[in-house]
N, C-alpha and C positions, 0 to 999 in steps of 0.2 A: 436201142430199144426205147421205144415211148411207153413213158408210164402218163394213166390219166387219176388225178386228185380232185374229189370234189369237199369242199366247206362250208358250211353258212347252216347246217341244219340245227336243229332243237325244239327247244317248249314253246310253245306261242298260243296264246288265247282264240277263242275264235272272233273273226273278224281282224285279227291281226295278220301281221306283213315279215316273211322273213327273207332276206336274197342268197338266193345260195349263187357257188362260184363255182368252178372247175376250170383244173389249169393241165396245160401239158407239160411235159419235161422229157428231155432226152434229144434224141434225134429228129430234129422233123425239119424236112428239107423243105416239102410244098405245102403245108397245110394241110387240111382235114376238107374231105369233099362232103363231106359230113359234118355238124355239130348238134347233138341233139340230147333231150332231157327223156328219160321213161321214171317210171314211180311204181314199187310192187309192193303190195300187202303180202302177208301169209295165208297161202291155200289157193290165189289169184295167179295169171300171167302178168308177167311185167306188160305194164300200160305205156303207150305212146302220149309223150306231155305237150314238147315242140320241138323246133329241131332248124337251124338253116344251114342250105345247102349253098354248093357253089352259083343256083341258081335262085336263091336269095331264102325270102321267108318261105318255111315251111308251116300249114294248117296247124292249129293248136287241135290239143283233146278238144273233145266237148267239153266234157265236164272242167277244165280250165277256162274255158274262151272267155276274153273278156274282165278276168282277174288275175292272169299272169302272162309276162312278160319274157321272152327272150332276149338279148343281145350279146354281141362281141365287142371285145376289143379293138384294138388298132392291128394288134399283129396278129389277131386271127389264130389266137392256139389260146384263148382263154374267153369260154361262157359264162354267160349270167343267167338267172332264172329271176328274176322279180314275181314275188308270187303276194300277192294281195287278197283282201275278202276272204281269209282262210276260212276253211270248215272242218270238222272234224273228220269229214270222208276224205279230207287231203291227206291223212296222215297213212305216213308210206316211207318205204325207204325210197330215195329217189335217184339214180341212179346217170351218170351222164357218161356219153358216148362220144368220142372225137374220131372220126374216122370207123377202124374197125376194133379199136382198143376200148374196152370199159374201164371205169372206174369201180371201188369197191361199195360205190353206195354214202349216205350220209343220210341218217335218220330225222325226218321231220313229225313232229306230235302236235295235234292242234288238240288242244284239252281245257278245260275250264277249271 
């Protein structure tokens, strides 16, 4: 059973940078045809952040483009988020997806 773990979240000012991580663990024969980032507030749908696929980069949100970052590792079962130019409308839990397994979320706060 693949379990999906994400890390990196917390307090951060605005205009500051925090990178969150997410790894997988367990069973995973071929990878994830999937790797992707969402972010949900309270009383919102979870939002689409970024995501790539086996067909490479996937479109950022809007409201991201331009100050946050995706990437993978080497072996392809561990994303990154680089999120820069924070705003306080950033602040969300954010939540990462490998495949069709979620994680439990990692709370980020952009607050002054």
């Amino acid at each position: 059973q693949v379990q999906v773990v994400e890390s990196g979240g917390g307090l951060v000012q605005p205009g500051g940078s925090l990178r969150l991580s997410c790894a997988a663990s367990g069973r995973i024969i071929f990878g994830f045809n999937l790797m992707a980032w969402y972010r949900q507030t309270p009383g919102k749908e979870r939002e689409w952040v970024a995501g790539i696929s086996n067909f490479g980069l996937m479109p950022y949100g809007d409201s991201v483009k331009g100050r946050f970052t995706i990437s993978t590792d080497g072996a392809k079962n561990t994303v990154n988020l680089q999120m820069n130019s924070l705003k306080p409308e950033d602040t969300a839990v954010y939540y990462c997806k490998l495949g069709q397994v979620w994680g439990k979320g990692t709370l980020v706060t952009v607050s002054s």
